[in-house]
C-alpha angles and dihedrals in degrees: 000000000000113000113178119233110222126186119250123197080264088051092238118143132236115241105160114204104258122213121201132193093215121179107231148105133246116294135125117304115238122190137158113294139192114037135338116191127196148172131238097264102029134111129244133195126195116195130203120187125208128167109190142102107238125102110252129169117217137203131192109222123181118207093221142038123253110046098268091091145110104266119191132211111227133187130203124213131160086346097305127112124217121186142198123244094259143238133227128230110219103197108196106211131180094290120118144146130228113198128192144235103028090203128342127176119222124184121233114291089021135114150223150184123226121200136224109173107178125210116205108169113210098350116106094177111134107267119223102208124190126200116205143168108235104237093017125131096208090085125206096016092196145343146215128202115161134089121274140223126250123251095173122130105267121276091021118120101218129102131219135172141181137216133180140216106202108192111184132183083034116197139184083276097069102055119116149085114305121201127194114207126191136215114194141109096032096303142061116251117205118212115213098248134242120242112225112196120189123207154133 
């Protein structure tokens, strides 16, 4: 079954639940599992096997709202249902996070400032945004929750936004790799880290 998958002004996606008449009995239903990504725009198709003589009827159903989502096949039989395990559609919108710089070296007792600038298209929902050390045990080093302003070019109707980590009186301790992740607009967005080395 191939649905195809068309951009709205929210950037959801249209899957609509497919029903199929399958000749077939009674067995165990078997269907793709694990993670399908896709793309606004793209097609997708789920797929859901069967090998029996008995007439079933079968439904599609999906857990969430929105199409990213895990959709199940199910099958009907003497009035029980009997469903796959189940695989999640992962939809890639216009979201995306620019982080900066990808590596910079301080000297002890120096600063520096690191960069996540968010772009969100056409999505004006408040971003919470989290700033980390990869490997540290401090957990979550600094957050941001609150809306942003544009900085788009005028008459465009996307969105960006930039926060900053400032980290000052810097020491060997603080060297690593920092990361900035953003919640916002129904998913969590990963930048690609900066490396801060600090040396002599």
């Amino acid at each position: 079954m191939s649905h195809s998958l068309l951009p709205t002004p929210e950037h959801h996606l249209i899957l609509h639940m497919i029903h199929l008449l399958a000749v077939i009995e009674p067995a165990e239903v078997n269907q793709d599992i694990g993670v399908i990504s896709a793309s606004v725009g793209d097609n997708v198709t789920l797929r859901c096997f069967y090998d029996s003589q008995v007439a079933m009827h079968f439904s599609w159903y999906r857990q969430t709202l929105g199409d990213s989502s895990t959709y199940f096949c199910g099958s009907s039989h003497s009035n029980i249902i009997t469903f796959g395990e189940g695989v999640f559609l992962s939809v890639e919108g216009t979201n995306k996070i620019d982080q900066g710089p990808v590596s910079e070296t301080i000297q002890p007792g120096g600063s520096v400032t690191l960069n996540c600038t968010v772009h969100t298209g056409s999505c004006d929902e408040e971003h919470s945004v989290y700033w980390f050390r990869q490997g540290s045990h401090q957990g979550i080093l600094h957050t941001h929750g609150r809306r942003c302003k544009h900085i788009s070019s005028t008459g465009s109707p996307s969105q960006s936004c930039v926060y900053h980590l400032q980290k000052t009186n810097l020491s060997s301790t603080d060297a690593g790799t920092y990361y900035c992740a953003v919640a916002s607009c129904g998913e969590v967005l990963f930048g690609n880290g900066s490396k801060l080395f600090v040396k002599e």
